[in-house]
C-alpha positions as CSV (number, residue, x, y, z in Angstrom):
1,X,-16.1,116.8,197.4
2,X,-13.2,114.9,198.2
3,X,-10.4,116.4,199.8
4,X,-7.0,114.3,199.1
5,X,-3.4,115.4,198.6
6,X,-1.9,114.6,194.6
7,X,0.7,112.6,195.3
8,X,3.3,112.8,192.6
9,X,4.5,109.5,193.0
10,X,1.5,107.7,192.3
11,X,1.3,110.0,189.3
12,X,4.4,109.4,187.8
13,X,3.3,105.4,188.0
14,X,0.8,105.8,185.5
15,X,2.5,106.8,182.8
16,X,6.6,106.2,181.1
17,X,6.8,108.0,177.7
18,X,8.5,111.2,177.5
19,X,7.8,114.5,176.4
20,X,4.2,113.6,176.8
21,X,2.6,116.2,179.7
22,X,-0.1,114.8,181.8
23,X,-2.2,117.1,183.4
24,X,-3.4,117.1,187.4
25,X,-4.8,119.7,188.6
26,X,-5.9,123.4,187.0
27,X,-6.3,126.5,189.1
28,X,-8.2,129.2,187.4
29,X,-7.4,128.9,183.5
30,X,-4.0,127.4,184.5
31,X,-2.8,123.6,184.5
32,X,-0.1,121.6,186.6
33,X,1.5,119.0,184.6
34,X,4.1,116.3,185.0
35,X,6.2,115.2,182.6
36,X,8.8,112.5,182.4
37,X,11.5,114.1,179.4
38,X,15.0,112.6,178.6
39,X,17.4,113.1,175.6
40,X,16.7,116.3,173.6
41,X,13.3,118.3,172.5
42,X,13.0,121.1,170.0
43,X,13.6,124.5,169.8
44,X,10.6,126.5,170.1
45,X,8.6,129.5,171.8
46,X,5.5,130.6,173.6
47,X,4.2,134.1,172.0
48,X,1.8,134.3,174.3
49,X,2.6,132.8,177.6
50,X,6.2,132.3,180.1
51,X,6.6,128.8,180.9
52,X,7.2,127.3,184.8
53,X,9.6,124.1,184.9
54,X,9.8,122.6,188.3
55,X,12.2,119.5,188.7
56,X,10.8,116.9,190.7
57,X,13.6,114.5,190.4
58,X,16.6,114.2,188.2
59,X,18.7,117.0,185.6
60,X,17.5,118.8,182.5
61,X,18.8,121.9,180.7
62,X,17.1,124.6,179.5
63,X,19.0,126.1,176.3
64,X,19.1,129.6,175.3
65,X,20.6,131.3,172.0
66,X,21.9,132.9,174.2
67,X,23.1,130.7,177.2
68,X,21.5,128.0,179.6
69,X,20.6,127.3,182.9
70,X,20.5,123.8,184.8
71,X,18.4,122.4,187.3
72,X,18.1,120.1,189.5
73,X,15.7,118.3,192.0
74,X,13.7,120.8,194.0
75,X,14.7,123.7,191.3
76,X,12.6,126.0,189.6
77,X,12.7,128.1,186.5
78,X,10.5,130.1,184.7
79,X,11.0,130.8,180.9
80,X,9.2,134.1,179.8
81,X,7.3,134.5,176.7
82,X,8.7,134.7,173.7
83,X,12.0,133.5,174.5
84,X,13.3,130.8,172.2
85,X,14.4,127.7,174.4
86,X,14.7,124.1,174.4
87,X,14.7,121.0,177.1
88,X,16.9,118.4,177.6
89,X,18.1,115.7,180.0
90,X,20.5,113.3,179.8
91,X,19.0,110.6,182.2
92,X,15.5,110.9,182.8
93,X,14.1,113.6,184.8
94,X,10.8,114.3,185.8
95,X,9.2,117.8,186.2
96,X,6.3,119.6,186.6
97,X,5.0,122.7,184.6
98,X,2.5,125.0,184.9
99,X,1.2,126.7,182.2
100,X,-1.9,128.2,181.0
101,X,-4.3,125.6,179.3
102,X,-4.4,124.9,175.5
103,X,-0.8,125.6,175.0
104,X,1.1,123.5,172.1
105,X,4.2,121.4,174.3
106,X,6.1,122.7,170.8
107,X,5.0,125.9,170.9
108,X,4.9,127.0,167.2
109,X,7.5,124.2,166.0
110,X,5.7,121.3,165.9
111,X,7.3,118.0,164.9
112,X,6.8,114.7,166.2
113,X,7.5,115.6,169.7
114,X,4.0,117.6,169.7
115,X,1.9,116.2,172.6
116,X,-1.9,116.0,173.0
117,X,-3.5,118.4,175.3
118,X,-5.4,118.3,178.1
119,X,-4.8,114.6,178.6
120,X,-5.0,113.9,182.7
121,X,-3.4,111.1,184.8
């Protein structure tokens, strides 16, 4: 076994398109991803699941019906299931999530925005 840090740096190298999560690491049925996202996503929901967005550098908005909240680097949110929400960012921003494997980017949307799954970097 190797033992080496993910460095999210390196990670972010590999890839430039948004709204396309790349997966690094799972723990247990659950998998990191980072994500490079700018301009605007769709609206959409997770039945079954909440959703972790972790900003690793730059701004984005989550949107509510009911409200937002904005984050920033080194800020954390966590969408619960269910609740109807969608990204944006007006520059780029890069963030991490962490959700359970197999779920749909667009939740029950879909759309052009709908990324593949389980695709590593």
């Amino acid at each position: 076994m190797s033992y080496q840090p993910i460095r999210f740096e390196e990670k972010f190298t590999r890839f430039h398109d948004h709204w396309a999560p790349r997966v690094i690491a799972e723990m247990n049925d659950y998998q990191f991803k980072l994500v490079r996202i700018q301009g605007e996503f769709v609206w959409h929901r997770h039945d079954d699941t909440d959703e972790v967005f972790i900003v690793i550098d730059g701004r984005m908005r989550i949107a509510f019906r009911d409200g937002h909240v904005d984050l920033g680097s080194g800020e954390m949110f966590v969408v619960p299931k269910g609740v109807e929400h969608c990204p944006s960012a007006e520059g780029e921003c890069r963030l991490m999530l962490i959700e359970p494997r197999g779920v749909v980017n667009t939740g029950g949307a879909g759309g052009t925005l709908t990324a593949e799954n389980d695709v590593w970097v």
